[in-house]
N, CA, C and O atoms as a GROMACS GRO file, in nm:
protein
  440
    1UNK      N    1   0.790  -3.329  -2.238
    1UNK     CA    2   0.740  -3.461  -2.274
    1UNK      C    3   0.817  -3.567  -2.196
    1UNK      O    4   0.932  -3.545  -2.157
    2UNK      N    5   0.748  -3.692  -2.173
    2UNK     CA    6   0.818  -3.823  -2.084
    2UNK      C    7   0.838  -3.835  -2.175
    2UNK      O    8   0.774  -3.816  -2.279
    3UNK      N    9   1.033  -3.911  -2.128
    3UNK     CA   10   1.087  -3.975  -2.196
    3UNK      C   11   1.028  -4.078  -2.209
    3UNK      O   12   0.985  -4.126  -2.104
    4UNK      N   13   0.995  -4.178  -2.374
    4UNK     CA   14   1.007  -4.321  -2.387
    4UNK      C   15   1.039  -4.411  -2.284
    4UNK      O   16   1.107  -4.344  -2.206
    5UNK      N   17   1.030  -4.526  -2.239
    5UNK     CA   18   1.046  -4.628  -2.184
    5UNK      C   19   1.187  -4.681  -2.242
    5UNK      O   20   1.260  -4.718  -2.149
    6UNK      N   21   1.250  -4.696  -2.380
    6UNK     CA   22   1.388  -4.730  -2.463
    6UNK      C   23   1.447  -4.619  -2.392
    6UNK      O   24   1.536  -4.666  -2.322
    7UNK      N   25   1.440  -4.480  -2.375
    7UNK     CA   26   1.560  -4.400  -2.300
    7UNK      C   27   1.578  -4.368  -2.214
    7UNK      O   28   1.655  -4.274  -2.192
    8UNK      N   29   1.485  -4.463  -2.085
    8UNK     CA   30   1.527  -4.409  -1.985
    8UNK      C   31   1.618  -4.562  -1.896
    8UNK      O   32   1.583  -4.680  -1.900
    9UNK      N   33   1.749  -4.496  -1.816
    9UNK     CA   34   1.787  -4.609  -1.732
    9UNK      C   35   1.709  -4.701  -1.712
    9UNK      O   36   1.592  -4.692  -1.752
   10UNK      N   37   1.758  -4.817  -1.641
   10UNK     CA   38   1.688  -4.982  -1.642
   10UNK      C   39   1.663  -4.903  -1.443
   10UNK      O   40   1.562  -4.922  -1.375
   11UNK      N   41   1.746  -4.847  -1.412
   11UNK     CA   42   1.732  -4.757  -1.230
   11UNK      C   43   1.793  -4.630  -1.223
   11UNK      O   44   1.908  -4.592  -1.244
   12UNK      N   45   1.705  -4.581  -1.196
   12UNK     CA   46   1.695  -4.411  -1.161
   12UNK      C   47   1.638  -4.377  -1.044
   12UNK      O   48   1.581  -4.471  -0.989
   13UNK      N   49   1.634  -4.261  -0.982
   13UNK     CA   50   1.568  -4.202  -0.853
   13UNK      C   51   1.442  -4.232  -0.901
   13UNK      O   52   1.369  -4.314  -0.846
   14UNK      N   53   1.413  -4.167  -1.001
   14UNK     CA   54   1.303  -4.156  -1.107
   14UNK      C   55   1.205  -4.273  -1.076
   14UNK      O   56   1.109  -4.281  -1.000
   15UNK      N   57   1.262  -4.357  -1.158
   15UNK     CA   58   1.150  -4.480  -1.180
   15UNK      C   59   1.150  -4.665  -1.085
   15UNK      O   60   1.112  -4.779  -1.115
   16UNK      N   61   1.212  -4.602  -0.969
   16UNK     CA   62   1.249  -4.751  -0.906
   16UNK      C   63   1.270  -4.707  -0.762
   16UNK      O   64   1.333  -4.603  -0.744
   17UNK      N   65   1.230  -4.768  -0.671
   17UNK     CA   66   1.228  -4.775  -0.486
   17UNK      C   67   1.227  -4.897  -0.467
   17UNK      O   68   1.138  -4.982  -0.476
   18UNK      N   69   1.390  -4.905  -0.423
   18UNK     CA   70   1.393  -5.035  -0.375
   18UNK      C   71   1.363  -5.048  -0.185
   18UNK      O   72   1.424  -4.963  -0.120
   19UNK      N   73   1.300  -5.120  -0.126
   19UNK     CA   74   1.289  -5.138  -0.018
   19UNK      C   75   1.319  -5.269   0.028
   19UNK      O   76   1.223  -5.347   0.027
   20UNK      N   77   1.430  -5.314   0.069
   20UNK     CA   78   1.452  -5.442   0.133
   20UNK      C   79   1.337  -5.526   0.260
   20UNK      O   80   1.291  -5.638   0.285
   21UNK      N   81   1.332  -5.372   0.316
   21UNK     CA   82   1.251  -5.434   0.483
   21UNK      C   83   1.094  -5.531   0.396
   21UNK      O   84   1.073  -5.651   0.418
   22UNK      N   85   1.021  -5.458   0.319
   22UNK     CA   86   0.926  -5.492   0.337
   22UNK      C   87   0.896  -5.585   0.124
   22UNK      O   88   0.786  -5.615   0.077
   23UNK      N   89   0.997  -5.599   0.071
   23UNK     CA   90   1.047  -5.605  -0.062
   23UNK      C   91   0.891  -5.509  -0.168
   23UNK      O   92   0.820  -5.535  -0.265
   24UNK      N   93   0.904  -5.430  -0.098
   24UNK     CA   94   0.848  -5.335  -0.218
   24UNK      C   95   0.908  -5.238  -0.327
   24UNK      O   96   0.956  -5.126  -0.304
   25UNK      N   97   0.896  -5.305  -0.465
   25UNK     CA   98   0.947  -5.244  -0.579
   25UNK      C   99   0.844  -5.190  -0.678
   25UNK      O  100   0.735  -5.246  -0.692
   26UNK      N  101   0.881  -5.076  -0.748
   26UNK     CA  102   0.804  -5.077  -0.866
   26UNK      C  103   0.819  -5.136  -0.995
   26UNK      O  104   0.916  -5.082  -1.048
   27UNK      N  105   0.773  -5.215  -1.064
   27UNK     CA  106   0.800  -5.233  -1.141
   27UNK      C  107   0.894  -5.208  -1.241
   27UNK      O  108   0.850  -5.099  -1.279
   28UNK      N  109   1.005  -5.231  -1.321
   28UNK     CA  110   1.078  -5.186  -1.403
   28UNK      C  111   0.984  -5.193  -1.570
   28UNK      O  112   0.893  -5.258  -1.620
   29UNK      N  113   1.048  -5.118  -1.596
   29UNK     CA  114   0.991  -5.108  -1.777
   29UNK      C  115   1.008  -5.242  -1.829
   29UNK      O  116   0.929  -5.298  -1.905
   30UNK      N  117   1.154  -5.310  -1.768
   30UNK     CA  118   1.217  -5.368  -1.895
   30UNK      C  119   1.241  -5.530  -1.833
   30UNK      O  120   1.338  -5.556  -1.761
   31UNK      N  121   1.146  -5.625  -1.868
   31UNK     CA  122   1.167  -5.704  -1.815
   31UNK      C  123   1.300  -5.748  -1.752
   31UNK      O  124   1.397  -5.735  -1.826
   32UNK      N  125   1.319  -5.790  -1.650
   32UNK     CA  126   1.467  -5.846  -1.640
   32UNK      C  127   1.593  -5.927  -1.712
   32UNK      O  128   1.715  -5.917  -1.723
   33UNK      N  129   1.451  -6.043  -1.770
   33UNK     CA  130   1.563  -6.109  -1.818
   33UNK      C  131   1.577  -6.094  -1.955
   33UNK      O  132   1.610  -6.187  -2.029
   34UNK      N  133   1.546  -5.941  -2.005
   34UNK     CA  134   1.608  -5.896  -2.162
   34UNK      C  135   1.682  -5.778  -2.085
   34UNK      O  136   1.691  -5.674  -2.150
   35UNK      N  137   1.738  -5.777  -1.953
   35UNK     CA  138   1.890  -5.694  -1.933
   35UNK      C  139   1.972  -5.739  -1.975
   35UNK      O  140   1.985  -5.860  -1.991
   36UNK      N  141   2.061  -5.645  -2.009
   36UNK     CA  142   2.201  -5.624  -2.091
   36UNK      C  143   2.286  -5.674  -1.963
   36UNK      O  144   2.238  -5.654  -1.851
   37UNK      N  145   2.409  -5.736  -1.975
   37UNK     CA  146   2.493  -5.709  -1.904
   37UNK      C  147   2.551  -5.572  -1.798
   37UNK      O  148   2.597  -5.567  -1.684
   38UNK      N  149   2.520  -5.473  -1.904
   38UNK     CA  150   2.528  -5.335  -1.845
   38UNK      C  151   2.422  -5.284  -1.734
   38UNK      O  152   2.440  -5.234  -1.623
   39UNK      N  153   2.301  -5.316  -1.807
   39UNK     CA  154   2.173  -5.329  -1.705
   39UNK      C  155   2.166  -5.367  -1.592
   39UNK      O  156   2.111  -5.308  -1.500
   40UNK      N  157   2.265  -5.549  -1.587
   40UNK     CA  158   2.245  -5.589  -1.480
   40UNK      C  159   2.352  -5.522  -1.331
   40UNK      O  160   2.338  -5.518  -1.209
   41UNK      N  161   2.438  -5.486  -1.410
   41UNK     CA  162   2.542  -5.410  -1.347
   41UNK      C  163   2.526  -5.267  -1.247
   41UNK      O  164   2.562  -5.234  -1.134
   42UNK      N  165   2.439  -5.194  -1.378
   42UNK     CA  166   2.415  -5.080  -1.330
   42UNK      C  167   2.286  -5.115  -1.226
   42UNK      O  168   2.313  -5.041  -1.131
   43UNK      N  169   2.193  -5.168  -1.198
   43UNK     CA  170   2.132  -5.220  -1.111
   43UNK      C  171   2.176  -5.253  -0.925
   43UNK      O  172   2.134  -5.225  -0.813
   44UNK      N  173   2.318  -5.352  -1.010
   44UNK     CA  174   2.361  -5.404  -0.853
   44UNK      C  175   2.426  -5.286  -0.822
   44UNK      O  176   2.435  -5.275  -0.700
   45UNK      N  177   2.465  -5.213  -0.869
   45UNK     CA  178   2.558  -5.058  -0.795
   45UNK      C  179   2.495  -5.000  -0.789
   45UNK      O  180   2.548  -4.889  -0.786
   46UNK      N  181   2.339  -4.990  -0.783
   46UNK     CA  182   2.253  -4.937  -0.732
   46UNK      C  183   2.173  -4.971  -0.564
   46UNK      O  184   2.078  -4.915  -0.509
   47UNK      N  185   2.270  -5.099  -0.514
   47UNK     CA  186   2.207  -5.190  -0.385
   47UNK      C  187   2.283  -5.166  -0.307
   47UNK      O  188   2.368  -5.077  -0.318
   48UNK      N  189   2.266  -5.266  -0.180
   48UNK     CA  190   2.364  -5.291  -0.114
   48UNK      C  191   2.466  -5.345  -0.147
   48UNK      O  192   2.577  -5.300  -0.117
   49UNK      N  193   2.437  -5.500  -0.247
   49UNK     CA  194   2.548  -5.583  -0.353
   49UNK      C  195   2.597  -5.498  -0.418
   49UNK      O  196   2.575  -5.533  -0.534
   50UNK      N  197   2.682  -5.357  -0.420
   50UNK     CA  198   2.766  -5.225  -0.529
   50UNK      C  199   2.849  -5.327  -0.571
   50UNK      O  200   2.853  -5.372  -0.685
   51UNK      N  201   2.952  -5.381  -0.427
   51UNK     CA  202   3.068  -5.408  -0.429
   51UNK      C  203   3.088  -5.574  -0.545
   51UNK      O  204   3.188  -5.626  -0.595
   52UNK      N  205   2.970  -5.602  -0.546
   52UNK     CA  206   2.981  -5.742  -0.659
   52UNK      C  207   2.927  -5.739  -0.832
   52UNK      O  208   2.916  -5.841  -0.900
   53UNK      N  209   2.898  -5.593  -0.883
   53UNK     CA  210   2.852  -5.618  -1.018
   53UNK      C  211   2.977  -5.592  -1.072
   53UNK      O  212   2.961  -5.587  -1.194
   54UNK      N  213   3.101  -5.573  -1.041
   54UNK     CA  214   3.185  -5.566  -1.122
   54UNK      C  215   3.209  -5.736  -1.141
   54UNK      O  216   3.243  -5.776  -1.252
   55UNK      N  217   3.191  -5.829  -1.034
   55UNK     CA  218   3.167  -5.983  -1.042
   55UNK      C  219   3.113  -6.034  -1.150
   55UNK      O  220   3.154  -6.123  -1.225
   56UNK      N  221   2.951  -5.928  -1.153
   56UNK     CA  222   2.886  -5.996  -1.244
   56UNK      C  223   2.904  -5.979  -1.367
   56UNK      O  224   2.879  -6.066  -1.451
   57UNK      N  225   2.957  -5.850  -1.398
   57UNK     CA  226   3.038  -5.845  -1.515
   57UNK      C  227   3.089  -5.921  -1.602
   57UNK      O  228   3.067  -5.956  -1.718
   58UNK      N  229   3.225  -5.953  -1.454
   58UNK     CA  230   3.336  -6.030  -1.517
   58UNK      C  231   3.296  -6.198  -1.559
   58UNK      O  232   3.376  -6.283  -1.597
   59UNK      N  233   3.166  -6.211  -1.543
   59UNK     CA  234   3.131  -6.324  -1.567
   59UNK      C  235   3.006  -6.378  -1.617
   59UNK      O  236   2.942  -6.482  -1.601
   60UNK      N  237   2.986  -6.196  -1.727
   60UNK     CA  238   2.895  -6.192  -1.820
   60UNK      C  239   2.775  -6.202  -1.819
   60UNK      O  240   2.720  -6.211  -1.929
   61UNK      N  241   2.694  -6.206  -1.700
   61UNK     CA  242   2.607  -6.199  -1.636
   61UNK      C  243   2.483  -6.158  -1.713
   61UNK      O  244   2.531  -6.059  -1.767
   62UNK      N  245   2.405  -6.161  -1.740
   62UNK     CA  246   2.334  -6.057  -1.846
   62UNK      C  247   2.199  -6.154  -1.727
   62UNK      O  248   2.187  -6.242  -1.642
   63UNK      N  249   2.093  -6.008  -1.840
   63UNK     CA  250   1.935  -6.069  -1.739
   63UNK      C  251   1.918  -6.215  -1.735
   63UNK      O  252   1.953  -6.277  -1.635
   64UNK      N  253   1.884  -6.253  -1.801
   64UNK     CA  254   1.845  -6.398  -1.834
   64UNK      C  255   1.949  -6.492  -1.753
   64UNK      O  256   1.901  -6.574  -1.674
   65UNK      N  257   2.062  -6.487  -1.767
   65UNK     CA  258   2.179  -6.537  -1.638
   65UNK      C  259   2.146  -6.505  -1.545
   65UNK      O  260   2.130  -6.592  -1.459
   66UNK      N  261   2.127  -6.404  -1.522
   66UNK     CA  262   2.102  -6.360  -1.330
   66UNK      C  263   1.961  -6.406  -1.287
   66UNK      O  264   1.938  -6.436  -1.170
   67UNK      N  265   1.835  -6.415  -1.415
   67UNK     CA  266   1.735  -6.479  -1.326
   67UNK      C  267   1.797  -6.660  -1.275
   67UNK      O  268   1.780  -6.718  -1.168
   68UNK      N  269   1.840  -6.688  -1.350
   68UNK     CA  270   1.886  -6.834  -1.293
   68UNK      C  271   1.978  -6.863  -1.186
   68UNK      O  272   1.991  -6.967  -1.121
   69UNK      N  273   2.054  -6.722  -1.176
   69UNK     CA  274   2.174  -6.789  -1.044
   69UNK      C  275   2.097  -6.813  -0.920
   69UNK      O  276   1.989  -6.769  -0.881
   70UNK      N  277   2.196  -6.907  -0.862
   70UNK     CA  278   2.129  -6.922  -0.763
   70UNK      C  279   2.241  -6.911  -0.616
   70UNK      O  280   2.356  -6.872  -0.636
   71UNK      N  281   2.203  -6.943  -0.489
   71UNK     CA  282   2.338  -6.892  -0.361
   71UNK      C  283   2.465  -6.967  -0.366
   71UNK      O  284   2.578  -6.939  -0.328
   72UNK      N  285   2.401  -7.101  -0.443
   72UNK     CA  286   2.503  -7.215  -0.471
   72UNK      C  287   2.570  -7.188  -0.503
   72UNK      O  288   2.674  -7.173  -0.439
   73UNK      N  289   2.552  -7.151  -0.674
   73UNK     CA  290   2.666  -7.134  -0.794
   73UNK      C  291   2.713  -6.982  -0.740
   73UNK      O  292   2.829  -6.985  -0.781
   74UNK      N  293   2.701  -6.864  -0.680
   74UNK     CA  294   2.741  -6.776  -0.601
   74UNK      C  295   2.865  -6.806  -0.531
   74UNK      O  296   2.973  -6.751  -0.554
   75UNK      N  297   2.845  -6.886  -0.454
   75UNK     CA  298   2.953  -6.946  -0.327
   75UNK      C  299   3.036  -7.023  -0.405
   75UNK      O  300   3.140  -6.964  -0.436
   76UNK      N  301   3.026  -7.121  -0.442
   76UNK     CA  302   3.071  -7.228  -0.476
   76UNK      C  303   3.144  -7.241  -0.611
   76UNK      O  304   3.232  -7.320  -0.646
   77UNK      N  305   3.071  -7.125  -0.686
   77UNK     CA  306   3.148  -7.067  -0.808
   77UNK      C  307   3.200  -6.982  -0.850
   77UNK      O  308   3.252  -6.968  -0.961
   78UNK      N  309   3.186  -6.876  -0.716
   78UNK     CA  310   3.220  -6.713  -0.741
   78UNK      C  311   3.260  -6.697  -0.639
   78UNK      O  312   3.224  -6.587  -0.596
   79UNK      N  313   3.319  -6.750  -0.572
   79UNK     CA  314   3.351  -6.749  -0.423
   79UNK      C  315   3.314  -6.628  -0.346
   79UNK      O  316   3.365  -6.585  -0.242
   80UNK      N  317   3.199  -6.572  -0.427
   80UNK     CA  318   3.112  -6.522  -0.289
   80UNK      C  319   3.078  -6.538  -0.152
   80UNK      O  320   2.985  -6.617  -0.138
   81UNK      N  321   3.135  -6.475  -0.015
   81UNK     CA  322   3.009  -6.520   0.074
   81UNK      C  323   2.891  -6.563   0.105
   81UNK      O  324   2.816  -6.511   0.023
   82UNK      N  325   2.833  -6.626   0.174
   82UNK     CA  326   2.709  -6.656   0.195
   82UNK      C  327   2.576  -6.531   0.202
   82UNK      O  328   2.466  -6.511   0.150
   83UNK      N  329   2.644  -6.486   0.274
   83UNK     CA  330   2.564  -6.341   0.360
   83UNK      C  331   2.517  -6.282   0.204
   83UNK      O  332   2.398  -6.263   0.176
   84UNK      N  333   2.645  -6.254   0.097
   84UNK     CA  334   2.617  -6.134   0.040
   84UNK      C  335   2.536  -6.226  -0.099
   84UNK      O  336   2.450  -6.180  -0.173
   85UNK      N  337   2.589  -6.354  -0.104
   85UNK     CA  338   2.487  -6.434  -0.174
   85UNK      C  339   2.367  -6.435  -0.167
   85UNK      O  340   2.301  -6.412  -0.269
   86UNK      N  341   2.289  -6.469  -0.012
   86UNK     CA  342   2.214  -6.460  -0.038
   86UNK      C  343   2.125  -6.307  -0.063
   86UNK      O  344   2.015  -6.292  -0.115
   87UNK      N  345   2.182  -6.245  -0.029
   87UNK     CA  346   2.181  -6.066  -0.027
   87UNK      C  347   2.106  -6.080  -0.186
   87UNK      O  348   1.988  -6.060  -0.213
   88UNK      N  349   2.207  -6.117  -0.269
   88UNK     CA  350   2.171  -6.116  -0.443
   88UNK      C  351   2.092  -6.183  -0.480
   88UNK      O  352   2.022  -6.156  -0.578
   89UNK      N  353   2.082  -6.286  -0.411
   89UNK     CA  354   1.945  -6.378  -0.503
   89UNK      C  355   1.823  -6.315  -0.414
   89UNK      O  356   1.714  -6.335  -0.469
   90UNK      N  357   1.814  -6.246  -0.294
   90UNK     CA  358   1.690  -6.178  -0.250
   90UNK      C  359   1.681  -6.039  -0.354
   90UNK      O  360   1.562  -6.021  -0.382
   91UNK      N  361   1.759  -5.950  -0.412
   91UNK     CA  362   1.709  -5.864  -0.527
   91UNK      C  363   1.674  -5.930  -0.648
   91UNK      O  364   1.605  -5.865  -0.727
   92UNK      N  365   1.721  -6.090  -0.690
   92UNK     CA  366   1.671  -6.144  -0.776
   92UNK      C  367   1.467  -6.182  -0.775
   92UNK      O  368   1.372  -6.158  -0.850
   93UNK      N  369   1.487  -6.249  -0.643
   93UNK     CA  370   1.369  -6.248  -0.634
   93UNK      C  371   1.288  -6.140  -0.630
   93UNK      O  372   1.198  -6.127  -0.713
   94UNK      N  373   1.308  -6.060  -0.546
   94UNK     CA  374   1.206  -5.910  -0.552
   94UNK      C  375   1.195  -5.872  -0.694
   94UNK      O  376   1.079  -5.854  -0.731
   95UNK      N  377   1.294  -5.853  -0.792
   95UNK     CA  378   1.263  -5.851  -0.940
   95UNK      C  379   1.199  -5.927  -0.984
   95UNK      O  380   1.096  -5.881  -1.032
   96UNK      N  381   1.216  -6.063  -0.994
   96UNK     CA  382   1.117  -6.152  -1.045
   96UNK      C  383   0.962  -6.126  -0.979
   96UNK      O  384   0.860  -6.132  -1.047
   97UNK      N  385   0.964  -6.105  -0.879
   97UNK     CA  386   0.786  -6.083  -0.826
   97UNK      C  387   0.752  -5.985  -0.883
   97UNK      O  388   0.630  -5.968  -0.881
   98UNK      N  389   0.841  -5.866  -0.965
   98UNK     CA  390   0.785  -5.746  -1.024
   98UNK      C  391   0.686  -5.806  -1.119
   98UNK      O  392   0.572  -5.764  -1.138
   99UNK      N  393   0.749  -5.922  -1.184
   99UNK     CA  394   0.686  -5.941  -1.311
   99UNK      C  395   0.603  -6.073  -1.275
   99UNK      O  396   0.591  -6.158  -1.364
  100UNK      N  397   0.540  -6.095  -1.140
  100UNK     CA  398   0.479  -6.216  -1.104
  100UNK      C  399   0.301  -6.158  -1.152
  100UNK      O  400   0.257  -6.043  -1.148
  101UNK      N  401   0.235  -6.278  -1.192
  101UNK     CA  402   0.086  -6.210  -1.251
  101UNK      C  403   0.025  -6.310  -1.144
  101UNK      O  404   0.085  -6.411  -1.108
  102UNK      N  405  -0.103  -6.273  -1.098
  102UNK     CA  406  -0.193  -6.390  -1.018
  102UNK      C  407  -0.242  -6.504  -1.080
  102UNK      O  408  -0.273  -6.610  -1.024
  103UNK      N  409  -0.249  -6.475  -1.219
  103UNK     CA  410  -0.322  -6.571  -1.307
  103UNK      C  411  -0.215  -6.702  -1.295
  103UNK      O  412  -0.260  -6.816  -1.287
  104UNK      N  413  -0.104  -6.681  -1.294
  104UNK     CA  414   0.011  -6.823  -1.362
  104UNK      C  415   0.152  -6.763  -1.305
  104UNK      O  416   0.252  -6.768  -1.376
  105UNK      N  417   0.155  -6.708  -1.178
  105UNK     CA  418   0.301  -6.728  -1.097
  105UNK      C  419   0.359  -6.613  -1.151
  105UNK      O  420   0.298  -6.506  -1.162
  106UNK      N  421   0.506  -6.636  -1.193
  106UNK     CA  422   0.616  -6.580  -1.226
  106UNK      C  423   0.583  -6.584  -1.370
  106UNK      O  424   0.569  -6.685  -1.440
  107UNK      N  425   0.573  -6.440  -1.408
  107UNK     CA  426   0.556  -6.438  -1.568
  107UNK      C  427   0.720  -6.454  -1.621
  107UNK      O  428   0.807  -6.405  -1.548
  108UNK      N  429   0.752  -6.507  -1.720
  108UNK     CA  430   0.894  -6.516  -1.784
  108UNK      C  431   0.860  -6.532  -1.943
  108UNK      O  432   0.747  -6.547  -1.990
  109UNK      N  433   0.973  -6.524  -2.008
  109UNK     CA  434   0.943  -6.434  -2.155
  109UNK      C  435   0.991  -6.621  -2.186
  109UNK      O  436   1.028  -6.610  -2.303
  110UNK      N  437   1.001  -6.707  -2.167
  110UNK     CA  438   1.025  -6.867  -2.214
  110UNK      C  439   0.877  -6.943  -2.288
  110UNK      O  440   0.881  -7.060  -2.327
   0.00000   0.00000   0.00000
């Protein structure tokens, strides 16, 4: 039997292909911005950004936070690089288009 949608990882081999070149994703189960802190974590150590979810961690990051950051508050508040800034807000966006509908843009749970 498939596991439930509640037990499986937020990213697995399984249920997620990330492709940078051309930003093709599959959809995730779980909207983004009801990720856990842990979620969002286990996600970025799933990218190229590995080396920054212990960042996002440390600064509590959860879904709903990470749809809002932006390269600014990155750099300027996390003294992130540029490069790898914008690196993160391009997996932000490719997530958010997961959940984009034609009818009305960017669907969000607000």
């Amino acid at each position: 039997a498939k596991p439930l949608p509640s037990e499986l990882p937020v990213y697995s081999a399984e249920n997620v292909e990330l492709h940078l070149a051309d930003d093709a994703m599959e959809r995730p189960y779980k909207h983004p911005e009801l990720w856990t802190k842990q979620e969002v974590v286990n996600y970025f150590k799933s990218t190229d950004c590995a080396k920054y979810a212990d960042l996002l961690e440390d600064q509590d990051i959860d879904g709903y936070g990470l749809t809002l950051l932006s390269e600014r508050q990155l750099v300027e508040h996390l003294g992130v690089k540029l490069g790898p800034a914008l690196k993160i807000c391009h997996h932000v966006r490719v997530l958010k288009d997961c959940w984009a509908t034609p009818e009305n843009g960017v669907q969000t749970l607000q």
